[in-house]
C-alpha positions, 0 to 999 in steps of 0.5 A: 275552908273545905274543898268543893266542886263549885262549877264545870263544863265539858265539849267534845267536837267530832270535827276537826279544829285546831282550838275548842273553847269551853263554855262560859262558868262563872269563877272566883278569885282564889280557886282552882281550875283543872282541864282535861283535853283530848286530841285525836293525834298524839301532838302537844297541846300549844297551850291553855288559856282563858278570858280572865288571863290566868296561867295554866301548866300541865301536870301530865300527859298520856298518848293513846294506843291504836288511834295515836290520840293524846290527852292531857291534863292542865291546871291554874291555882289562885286565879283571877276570878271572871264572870263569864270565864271561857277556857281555850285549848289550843292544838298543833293540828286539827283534829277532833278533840274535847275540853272537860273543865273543873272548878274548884273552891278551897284549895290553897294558893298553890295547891299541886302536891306533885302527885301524878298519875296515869292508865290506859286499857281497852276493858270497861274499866280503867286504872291509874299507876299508884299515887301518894299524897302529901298532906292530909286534906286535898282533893285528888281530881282525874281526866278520863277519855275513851274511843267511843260515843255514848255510853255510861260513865261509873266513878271510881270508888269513893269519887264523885263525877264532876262533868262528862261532855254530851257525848260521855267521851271525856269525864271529870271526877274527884274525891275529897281526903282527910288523910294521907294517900299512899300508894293508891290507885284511880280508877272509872268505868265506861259500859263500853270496852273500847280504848280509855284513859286516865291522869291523875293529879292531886290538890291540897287544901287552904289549910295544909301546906309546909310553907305556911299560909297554905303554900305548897312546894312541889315537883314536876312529878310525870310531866313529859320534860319537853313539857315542864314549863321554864323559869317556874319556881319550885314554891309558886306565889301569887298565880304562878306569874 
């Protein structure tokens, strides 16, 4: 089974909160979600949640220059699937902040091939650190924010924009591989020159995987260690429970 954008939704709110949920998506049994979230103080986030109780991890994290900001990137494999999911990100202070959700079909259980990537820069264009994949197939997913509303969002070469909130401060992109990556870049563009970001995190296919029947052992590859999640096995089965 390829690997496919099915579904995703983005929210950015001006005013300050503690949490911000997404909409509504319809998700199914087995795929994969990704969140992008941005906060405007450079705090952790407490945590990711959503209503068909599936269990989120985060892959990296990047604090923002000027303005103290903060983003992060968080995802769940082989979830349970729910009609009308809705996905919680919840903050240590109040502050405005932004949820960008994707999901995705056609990854293998656990997906995450360790790959890791992040960037910052105040011109219109912003570039990860370089990155290599693991396998073949996969598909590498990016989170980007910038200090400005409005605006226009361009994605990097050979990448697909999968959501951007109303307001075009946060934005989803993704593109689909058929061989290895190594030492590559991710990179987007804003119409503005204002403070932007970008995380990087690559997924494997249903198909690939070392541990047959598409599991993937990994490492926690550029995740802060304060926010490495305990007691998680290096080969994630059933869910990540």
């Amino acid at each position: 089974m390829a690997i496919a954008y099915v579904n995703g939704t983005a929210t950015f709110a001006a005013g300050s909160a503690t949490s911000l949920a997404s909409s509504a998506l319809s998700v199914t049994t087995g795929n994969l979600i990704v969140v992008f979230t941005r906060l405007g103080f450079n705090v952790p986030l407490t945590g990711v949640t959503d209503t068909a109780g599936n269990r989120y991890l985060p892959l990296g994290a990047l604090p923002l220059g000027g303005g103290g900001g903060r983003v992060e990137l968080w995802a769940a494999w082989n979830i349970t699937g729910h009609a009308s999911n809705v996905v919680t990100a919840t903050f240590s202070s109040s502050s405005a902040n932004a949820i960008n959700v994707g999901h995705f079909s056609g990854t293998a259980p656990t997906p995450w091939d360790g790959a890791s990537a992040s960037g910052s820069s105040s011109t219109t264009s912003v570039t990860s650190s370089a990155f290599s994949t693991v396998a073949a197939d996969e598909v590498i997913i990016t989170g980007s924010d910038i200090a400005f509303t409005g605006g226009t969002w361009t994605p990097g070469t050979g990448y697909t924009i999968a959501q951007q909130d109303a307001s075009t401060v946060t934005m989803m992109q993704y593109k689909v591989v058929s061989a290895k990556q190594v030492g590559v870049t991710a990179s987007a563009t804003h119409s503005a020159s204002a403070t932007k970001t970008i995380l990087v995190a690559a997924f494997a296919a249903a198909t690939t995987g070392p541990g047959g029947g598409g599991e993937r052992a990994y490492a926690f590859l550029g995740v802060e260690a304060e926010r490495r999640p305990t007691g998680v096995a290096d080969t994630e089965r059933s869910r990540g429970r």
